[in-house]
C-alpha positions as CSV (number, residue, x, y, z in Angstrom):
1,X,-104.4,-45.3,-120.1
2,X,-105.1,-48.4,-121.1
3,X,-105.0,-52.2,-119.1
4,X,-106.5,-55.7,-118.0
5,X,-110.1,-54.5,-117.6
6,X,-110.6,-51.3,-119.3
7,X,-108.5,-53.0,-122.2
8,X,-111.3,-54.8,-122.8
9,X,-114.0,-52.1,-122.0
10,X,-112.2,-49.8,-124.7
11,X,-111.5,-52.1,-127.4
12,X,-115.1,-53.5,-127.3
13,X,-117.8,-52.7,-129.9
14,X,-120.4,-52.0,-127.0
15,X,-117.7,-49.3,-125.9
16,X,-117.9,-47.8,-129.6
17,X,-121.8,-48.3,-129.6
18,X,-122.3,-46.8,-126.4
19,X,-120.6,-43.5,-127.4
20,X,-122.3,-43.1,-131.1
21,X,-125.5,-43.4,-128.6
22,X,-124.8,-41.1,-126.1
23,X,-122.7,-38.7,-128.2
24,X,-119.7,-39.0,-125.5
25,X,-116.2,-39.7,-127.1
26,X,-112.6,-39.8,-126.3
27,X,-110.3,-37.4,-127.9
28,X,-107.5,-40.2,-128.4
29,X,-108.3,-42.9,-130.6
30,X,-107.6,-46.4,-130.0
31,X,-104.4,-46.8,-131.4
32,X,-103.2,-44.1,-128.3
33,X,-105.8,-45.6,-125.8
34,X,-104.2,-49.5,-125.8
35,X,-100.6,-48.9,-126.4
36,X,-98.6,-50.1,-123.3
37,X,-96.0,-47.4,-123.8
38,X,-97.4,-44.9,-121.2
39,X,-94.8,-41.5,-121.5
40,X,-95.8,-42.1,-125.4
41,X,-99.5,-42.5,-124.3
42,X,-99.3,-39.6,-121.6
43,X,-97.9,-37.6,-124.4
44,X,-100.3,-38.1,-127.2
45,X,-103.4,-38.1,-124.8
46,X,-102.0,-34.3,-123.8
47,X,-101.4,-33.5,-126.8
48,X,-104.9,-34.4,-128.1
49,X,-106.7,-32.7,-125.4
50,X,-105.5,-29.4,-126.0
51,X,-105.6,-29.9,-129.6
52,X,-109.7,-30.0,-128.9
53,X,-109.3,-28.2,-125.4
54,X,-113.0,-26.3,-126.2
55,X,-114.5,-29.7,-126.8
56,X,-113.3,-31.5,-123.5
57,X,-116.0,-31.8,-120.6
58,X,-115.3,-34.2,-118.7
59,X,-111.6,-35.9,-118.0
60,X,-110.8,-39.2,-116.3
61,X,-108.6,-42.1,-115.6
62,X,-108.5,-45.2,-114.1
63,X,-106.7,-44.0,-110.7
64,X,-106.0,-40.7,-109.5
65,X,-102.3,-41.5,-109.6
66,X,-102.5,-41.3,-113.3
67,X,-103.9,-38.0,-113.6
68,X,-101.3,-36.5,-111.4
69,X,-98.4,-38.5,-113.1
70,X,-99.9,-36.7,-116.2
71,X,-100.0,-33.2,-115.1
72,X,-97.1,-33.3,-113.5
73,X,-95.2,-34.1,-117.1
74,X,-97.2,-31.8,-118.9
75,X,-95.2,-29.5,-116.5
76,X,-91.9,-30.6,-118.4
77,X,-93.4,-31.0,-121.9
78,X,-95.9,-28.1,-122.2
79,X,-93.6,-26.1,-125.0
80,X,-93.1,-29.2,-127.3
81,X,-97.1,-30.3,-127.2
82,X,-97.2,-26.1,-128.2
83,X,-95.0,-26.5,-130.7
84,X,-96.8,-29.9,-132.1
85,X,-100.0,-27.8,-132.0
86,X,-98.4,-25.0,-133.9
87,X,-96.9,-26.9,-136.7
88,X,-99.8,-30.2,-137.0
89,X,-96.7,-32.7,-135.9
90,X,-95.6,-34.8,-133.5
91,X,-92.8,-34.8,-131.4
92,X,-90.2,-37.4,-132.5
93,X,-90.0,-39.0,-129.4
94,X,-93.4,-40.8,-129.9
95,X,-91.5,-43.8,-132.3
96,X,-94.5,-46.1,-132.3
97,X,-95.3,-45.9,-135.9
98,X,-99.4,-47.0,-135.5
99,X,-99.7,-44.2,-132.7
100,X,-97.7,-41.5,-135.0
101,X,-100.3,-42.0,-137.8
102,X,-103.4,-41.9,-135.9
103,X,-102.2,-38.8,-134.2
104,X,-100.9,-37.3,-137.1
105,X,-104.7,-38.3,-138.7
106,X,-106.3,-36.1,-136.8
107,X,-104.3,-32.6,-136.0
108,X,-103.6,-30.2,-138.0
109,X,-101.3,-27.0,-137.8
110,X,-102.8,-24.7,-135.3
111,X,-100.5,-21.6,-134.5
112,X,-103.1,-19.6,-132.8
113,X,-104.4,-22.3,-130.3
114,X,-101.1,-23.0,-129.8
115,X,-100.1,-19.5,-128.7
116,X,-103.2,-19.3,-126.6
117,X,-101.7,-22.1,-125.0
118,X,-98.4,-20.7,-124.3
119,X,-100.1,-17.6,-122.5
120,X,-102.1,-20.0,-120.4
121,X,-99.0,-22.0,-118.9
122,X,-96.7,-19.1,-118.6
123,X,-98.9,-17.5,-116.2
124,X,-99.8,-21.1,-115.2
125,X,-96.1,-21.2,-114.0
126,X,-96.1,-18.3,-112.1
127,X,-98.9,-19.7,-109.6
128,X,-97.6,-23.6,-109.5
129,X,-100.3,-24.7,-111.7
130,X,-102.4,-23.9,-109.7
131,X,-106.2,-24.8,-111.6
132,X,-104.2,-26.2,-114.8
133,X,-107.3,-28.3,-115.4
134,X,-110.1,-25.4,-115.4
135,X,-107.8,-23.1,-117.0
136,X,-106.2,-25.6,-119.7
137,X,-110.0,-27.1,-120.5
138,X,-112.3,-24.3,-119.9
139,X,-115.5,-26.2,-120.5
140,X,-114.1,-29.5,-118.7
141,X,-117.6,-30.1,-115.7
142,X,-115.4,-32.4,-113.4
143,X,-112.5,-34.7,-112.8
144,X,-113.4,-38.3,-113.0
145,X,-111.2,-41.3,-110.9
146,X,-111.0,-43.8,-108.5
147,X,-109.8,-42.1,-105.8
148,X,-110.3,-44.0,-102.7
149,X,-108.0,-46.0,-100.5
150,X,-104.4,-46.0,-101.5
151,X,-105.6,-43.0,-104.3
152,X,-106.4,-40.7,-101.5
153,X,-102.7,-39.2,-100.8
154,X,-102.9,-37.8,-104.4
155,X,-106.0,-36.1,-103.5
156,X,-104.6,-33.0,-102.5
157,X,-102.4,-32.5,-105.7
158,X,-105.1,-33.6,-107.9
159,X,-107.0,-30.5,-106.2
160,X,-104.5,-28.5,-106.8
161,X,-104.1,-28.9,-110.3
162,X,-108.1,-28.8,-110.5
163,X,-108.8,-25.6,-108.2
164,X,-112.9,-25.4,-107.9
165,X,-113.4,-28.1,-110.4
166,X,-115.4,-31.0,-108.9
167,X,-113.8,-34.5,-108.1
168,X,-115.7,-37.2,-108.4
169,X,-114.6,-40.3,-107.0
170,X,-115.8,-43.4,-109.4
171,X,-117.6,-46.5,-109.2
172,X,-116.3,-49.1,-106.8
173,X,-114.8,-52.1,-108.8
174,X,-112.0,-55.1,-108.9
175,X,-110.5,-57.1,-112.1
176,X,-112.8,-59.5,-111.0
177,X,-116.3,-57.9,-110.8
178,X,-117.7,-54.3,-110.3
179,X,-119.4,-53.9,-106.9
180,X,-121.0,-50.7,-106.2
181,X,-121.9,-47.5,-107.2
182,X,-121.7,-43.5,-106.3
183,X,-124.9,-42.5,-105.3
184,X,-124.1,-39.1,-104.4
185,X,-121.2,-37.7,-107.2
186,X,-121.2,-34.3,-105.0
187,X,-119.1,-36.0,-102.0
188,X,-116.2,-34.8,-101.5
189,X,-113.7,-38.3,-102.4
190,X,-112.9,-39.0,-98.5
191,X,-116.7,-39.1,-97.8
192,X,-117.8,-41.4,-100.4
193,X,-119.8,-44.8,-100.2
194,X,-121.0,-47.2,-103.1
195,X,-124.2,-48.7,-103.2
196,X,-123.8,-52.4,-103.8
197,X,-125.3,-54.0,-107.2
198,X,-126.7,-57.1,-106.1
199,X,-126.4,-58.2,-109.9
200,X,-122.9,-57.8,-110.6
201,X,-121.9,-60.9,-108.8
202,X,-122.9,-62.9,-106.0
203,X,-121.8,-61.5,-102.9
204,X,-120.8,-62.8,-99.1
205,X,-119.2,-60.3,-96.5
206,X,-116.9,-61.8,-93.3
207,X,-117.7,-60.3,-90.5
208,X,-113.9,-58.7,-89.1
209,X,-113.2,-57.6,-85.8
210,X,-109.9,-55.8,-84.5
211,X,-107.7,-58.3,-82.6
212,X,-106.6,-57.3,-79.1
213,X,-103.1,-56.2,-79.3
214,X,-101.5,-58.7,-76.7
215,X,-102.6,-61.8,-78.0
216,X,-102.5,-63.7,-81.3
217,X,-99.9,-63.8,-84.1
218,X,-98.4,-60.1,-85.3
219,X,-99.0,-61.2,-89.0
220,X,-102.7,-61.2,-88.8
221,X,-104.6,-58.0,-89.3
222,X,-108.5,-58.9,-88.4
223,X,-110.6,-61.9,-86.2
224,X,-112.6,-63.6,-88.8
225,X,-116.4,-65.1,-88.4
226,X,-118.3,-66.9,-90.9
227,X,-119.7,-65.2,-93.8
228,X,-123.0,-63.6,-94.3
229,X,-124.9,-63.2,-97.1
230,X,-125.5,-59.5,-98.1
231,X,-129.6,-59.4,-96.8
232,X,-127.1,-60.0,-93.3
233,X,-125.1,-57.1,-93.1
234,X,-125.0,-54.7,-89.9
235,X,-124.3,-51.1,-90.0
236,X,-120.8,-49.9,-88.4
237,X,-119.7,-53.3,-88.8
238,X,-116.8,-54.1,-91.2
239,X,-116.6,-56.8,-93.6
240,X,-114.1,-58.2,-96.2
241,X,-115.7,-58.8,-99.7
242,X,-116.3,-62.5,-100.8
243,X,-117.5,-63.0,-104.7
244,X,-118.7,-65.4,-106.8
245,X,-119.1,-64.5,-110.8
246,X,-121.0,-65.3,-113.0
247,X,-118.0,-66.3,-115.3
248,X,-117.2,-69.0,-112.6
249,X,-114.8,-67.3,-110.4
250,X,-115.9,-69.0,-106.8
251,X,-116.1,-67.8,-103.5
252,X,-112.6,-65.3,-104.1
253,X,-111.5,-63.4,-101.5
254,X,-111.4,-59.5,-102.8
255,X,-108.7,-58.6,-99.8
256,X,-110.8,-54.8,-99.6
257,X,-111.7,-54.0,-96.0
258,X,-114.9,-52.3,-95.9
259,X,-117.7,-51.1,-93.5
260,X,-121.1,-50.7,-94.1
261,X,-122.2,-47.1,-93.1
262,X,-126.0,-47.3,-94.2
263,X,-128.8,-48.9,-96.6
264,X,-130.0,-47.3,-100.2
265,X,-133.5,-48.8,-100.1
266,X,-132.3,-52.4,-98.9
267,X,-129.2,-53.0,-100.4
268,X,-125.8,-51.9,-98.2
269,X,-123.9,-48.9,-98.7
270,X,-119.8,-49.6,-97.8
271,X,-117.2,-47.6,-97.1
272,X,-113.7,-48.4,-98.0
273,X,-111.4,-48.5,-95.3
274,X,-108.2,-50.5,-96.6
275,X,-107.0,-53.5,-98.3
276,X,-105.9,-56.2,-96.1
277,X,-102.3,-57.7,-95.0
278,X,-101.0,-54.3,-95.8
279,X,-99.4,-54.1,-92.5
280,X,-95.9,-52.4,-90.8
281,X,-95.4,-55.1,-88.1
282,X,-92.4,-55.7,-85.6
283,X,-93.8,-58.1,-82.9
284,X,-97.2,-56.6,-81.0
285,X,-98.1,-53.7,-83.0
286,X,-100.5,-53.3,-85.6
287,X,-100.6,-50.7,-88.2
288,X,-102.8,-51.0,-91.1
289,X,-102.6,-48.7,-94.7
290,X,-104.9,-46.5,-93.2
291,X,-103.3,-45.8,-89.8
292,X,-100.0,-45.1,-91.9
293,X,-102.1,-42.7,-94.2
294,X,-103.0,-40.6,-91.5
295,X,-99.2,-40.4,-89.5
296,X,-97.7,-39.6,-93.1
297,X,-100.8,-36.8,-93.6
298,X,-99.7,-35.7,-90.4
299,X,-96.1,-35.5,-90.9
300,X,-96.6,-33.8,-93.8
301,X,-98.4,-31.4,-92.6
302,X,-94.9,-29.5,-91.7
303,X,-94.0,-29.4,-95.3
304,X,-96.2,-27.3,-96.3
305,X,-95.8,-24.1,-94.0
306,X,-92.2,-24.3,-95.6
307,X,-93.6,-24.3,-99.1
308,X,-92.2,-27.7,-99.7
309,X,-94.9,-31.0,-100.9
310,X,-94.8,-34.5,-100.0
311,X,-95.0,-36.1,-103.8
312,X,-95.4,-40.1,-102.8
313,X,-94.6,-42.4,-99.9
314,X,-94.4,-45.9,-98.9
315,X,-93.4,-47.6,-95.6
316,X,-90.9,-50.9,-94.1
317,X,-91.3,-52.8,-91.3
318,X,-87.2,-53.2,-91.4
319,X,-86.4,-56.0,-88.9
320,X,-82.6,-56.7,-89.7
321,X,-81.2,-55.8,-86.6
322,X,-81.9,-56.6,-82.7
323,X,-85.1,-54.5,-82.2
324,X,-86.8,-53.9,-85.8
325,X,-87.8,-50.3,-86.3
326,X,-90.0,-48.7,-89.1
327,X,-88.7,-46.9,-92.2
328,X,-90.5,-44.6,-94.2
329,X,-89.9,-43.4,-97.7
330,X,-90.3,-39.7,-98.6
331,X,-89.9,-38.1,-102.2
332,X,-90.4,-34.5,-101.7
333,X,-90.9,-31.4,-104.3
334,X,-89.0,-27.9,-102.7
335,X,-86.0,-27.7,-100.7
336,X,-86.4,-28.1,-96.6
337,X,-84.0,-27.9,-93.9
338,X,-83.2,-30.7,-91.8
339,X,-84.3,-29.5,-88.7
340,X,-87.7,-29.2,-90.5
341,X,-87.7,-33.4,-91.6
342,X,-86.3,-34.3,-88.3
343,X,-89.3,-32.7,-86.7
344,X,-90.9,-34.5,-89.9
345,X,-89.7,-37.7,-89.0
346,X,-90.3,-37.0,-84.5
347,X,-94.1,-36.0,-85.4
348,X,-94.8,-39.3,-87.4
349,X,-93.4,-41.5,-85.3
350,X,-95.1,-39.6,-82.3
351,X,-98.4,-40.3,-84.1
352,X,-99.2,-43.8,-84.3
353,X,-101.9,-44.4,-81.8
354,X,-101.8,-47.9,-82.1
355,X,-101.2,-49.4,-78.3
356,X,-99.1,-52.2,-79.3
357,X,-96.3,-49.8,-81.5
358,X,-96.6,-47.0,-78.5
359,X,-96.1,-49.6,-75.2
360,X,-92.8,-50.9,-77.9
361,X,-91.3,-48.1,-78.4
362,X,-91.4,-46.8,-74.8
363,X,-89.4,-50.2,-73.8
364,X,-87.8,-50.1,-77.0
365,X,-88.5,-53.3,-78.2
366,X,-89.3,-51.2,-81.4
367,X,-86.7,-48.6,-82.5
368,X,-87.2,-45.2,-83.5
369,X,-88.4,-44.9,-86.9
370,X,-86.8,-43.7,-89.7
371,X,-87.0,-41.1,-92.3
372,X,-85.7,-41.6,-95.7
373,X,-85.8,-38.9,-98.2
374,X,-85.1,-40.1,-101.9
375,X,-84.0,-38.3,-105.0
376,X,-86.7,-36.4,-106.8
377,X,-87.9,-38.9,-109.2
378,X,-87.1,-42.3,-107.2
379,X,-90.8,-42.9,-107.6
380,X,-90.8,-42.4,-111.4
381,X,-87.8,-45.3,-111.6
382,X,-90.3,-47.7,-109.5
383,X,-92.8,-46.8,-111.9
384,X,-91.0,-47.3,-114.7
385,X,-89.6,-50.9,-112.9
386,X,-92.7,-52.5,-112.4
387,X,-94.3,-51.5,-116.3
388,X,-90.9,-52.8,-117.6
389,X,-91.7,-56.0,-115.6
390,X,-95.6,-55.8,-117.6
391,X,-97.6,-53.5,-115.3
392,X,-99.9,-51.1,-116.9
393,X,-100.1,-47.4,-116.0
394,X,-104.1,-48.1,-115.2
395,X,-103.2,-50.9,-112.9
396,X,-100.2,-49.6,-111.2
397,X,-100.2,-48.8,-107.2
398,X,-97.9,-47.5,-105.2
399,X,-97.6,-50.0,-102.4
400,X,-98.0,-48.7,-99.0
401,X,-96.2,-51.3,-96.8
402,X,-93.4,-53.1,-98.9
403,X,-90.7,-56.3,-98.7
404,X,-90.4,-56.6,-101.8
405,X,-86.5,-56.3,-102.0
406,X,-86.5,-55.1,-105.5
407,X,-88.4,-51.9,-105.0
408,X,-86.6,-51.5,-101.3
409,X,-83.4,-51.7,-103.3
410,X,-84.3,-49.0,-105.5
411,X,-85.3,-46.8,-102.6
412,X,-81.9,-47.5,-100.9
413,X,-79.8,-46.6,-103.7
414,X,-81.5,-43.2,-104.3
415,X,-81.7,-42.3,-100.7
416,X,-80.1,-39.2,-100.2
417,X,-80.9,-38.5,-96.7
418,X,-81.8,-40.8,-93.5
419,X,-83.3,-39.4,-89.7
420,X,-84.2,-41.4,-86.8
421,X,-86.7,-40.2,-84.5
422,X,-86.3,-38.4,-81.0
423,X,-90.0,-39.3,-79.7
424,X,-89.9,-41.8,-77.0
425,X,-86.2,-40.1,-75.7
């Protein structure tokens, strides 16, 4: 999928250039590649990369989270991309009349391919779809995403659908400048750190260090010092990222939380840890993205040994009534009792280490937190929200922590099912 920065990357002539040279193309033509409609995109890029399934070596996407929303409606639409294959049409829900024609340019009818793929997803349907991507592309050599940070709770589908293929976790970049690169493709995604290219921008790094828990304002994640120059950095320490471009952006603050874990020859290699002000906050706790990652990983956890999965998340720091409490947004795929997600909702709320949230809730100055379980799909409608509203499918993030009373709406109306905690009874 197509948006801000890789708009421009795709519709460049170095882009074109760069694959006559290297004999690397896409198997969706432009017309597919930056259209903002992204079911019709999802659609045509499927359809396309069956159509030359023997062909296909390497796939990739901007985020993980796109690769996953993609598999996940191939799923639903696997018979009509068969039956497009078989007759050398498209569907007639792609409407966009320049997307039709340059699909319609380049298949042809296909029964045979088409049946091979029908065989393929019927027994693909008996295992879950389980190793879609090895089975689907045979000669695919590895997935290819940003899949740090925020990207990392899709990890484990992404594997699923992928089996033994290799992930490799891409190059670390913002809108504003690309920053580092993947040294070492073999790491697994969680293990990964990025070489920083001193040429990509001018770079400074403030030094951040974790405020004690009793003192200072509850909005403010990190102490600051001044910044350092990148010949400065320590190892262990962590840093947020400072740039200056060479197209006259000055001195902007990136908002990624990073730590530098090493050198490649003298230049730093960082770790991402989590983007800043993403924070679930009452009065003296603390608790970053990544501290929320791990409670929701653990919660989790349950799900599966009642073959049930935890399909997306995000958190509220809800503080409407006398002693503000957590909420925590589940969509899950399988059906699970409730004594299973009350146990769900006890174990997460028994796992936040953080001093500040554990000395509140034994006083209960913090409430228990709460469980919200949302229709299957709720996430799909905030998706489909936020690109109506000019997002792009390459862009888009599932926000961790959240006020913004728009999305919190949605996730109200389509709760079907609340649970408050029993830790701290």
């Amino acid at each position: 999928m197509a948006g801000t920065a890789t708009t421009h990357i795709f519709a460049s002539e170095e882009f074109r250039i760069k694959q006559e040279k290297i004999k690397l193309f896409t198997c969706s033509p432009h017309e597919v590649i930056s259209n903002g409609d992204y079911k019709q995109t999802t659609y045509c890029h499927l359809l396309l990369g069956l159509f030359f399934r023997k062909e296909i070596e390497c796939i990739t996407s901007t985020f993980a989270y796109s690769m996953v929303q993609a598999f996940s409606s191939f799923e639903e639409q696997w018979e009509d991309i068969c039956e497009d294959i078989k007759e050398g049409n498209v569907s007639s829900k792609i409407t966009l009349p320049k997307m039709r024609k340059a699909v319609l340019d380049i298949i042809e009818p296909n029964p045979s391919l088409a049946s091979r793929i029908e065989a393929i997803c019927k027994g693909l349907q008996g295992s879950d779809w389980f190793g879609l991507v090895p089975k689907l592309w045979p000669n695919a050599k590895y997935v290819y995403s940003i899949m740090t940070g925020s990207m990392q709770h899709y990890l484990k589908k992404l594997r699923h659908y992928c089996g033994s293929l290799p992930l490799v976790s891409a190059e670390y970049g913002a809108t504003e400048s690309w920053i580092g690169v993947n040294l070492d493709p073999s790491l697994e995604p969680e293990k990964v750190t990025f070489a920083v290219m001193p040429t990509f921008s001018y770079f400074e790094f403030i030094p951040l260090y974790r405020q004690d828990q009793y003192s200072g304002s509850g909005s403010v994640d990190f102490i600051e010092d001044d910044p350092v120059p990148l010949s400065q950095v320590k190892v262990g320490q962590e840093y947020e990222i400072v740039l200056t471009t060479f197209t006259g952006l000055y001195r902007h603050r990136l908002g990624d939380v990073v730590e530098v874990s090493g050198f490649h020859n003298e230049t730093p290699k960082l770790k991402f840890i989590c983007r800043r002000k993403l924070l679930l906050v009452i009065n003296i706790d603390k608790n970053t993205e990544k501290d929320l990652q791990l409670v929701v990983e653990k919660g989790s956890q349950l799900l599966s040994k009642h073959r049930a999965e935890l399909v997306d998340f995000t958190s509220h720091a809800k503080l409407t009534h006398q002693s503000g409490h957590y909420v925590i947004y589940w969509e899950i795929k399988g059906k699970v009792e409730e004594r299973v997600l009350c146990e769900c909702c006890r174990e997460m709320d028994a796992s936040f280490v953080d001093p500040g949230y554990v000395v509140s809730r034994r006083t209960n100055s913090i409430g228990p937190l709460e469980l919200c379980i949302v229709e299957r799909g709720t996430f799909k409608k905030i998706l489909d929200y936020f690109i109506g509203n000019g997002a792009t499918l390459s862009q888009f993030k599932i926000p961790r922590c959240t006020n913004n009373e728009t999305l919190l709406k949605i996730l109200d109306l389509y709760t079907v099912k609340r649970f408050r905690s029993t830790a701290y009874s």
